[in-house]
C-alpha positions in Angstrom: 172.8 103.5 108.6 172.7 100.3 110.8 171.1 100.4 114.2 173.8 100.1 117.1 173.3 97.4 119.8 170.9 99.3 122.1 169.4 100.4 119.2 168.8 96.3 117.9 167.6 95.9 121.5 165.2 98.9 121.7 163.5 97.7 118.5 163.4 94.1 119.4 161.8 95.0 122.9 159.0 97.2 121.3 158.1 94.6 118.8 158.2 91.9 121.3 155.5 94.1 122.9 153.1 94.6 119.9 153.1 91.1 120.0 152.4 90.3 123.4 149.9 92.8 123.0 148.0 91.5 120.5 148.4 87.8 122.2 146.6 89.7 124.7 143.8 91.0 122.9 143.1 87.7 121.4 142.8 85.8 124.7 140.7 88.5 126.2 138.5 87.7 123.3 138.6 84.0 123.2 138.0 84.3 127.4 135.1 86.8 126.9 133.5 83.9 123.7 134.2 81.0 126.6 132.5 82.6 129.3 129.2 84.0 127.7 129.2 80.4 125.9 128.8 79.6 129.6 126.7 81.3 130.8 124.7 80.8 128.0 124.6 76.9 128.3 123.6 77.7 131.9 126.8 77.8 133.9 126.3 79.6 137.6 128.5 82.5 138.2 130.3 79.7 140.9 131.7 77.4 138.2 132.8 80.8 135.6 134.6 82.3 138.5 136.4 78.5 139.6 137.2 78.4 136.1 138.7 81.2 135.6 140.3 82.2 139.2 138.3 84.9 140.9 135.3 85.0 143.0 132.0 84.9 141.4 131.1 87.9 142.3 134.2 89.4 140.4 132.9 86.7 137.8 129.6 88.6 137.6 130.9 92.0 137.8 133.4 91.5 134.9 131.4 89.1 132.3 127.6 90.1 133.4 127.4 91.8 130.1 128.5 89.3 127.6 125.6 87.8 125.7 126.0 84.2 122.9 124.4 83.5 120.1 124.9 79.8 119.2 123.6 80.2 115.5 126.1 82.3 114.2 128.3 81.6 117.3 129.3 85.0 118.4 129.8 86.6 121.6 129.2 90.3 122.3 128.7 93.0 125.0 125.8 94.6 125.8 125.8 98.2 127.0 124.9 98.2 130.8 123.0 101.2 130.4 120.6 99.6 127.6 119.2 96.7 130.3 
């Protein structure tokens, strides 16, 4: 049975936001990899949040858990309740 138009519409909508969702995902990743690359090289909470538009406090509060290791060059999160 073929879809009818709002039916076409409905599906393209949805899959349009899987996408966007996933674009999403993968920038929040490649942002999180930039940032503790910064931080790791030394960058002051200042210059993160200036690069990336907020305060440095809001810098700190949101990336302060993100740790880079340059050998396998890999960024992760450390549990806050582990420090």
């Amino acid at each position: 049975m073929a879809m009818n138009r709002t039916e076409r519409l409905r599906a393209d909508a949805l899959a349009a936001a899987v996408a966007a969702s996933a674009d999403l995902a993968a920038a929040r990743a490649a942002l999180d990899a930039a940032v503790a690359r910064a931080m790791h090289w030394e960058a002051s909470w200042s210059e993160v949040g200036e690069a990336v538009g907020i305060t440095r406090q809001a810098a700190h509060r949101r990336f302060r858990h993100l740790r880079w290791d340059p050998v396998s060059r890999t960024a992760w999160s450390e549990d806050p309740s582990d420090a």
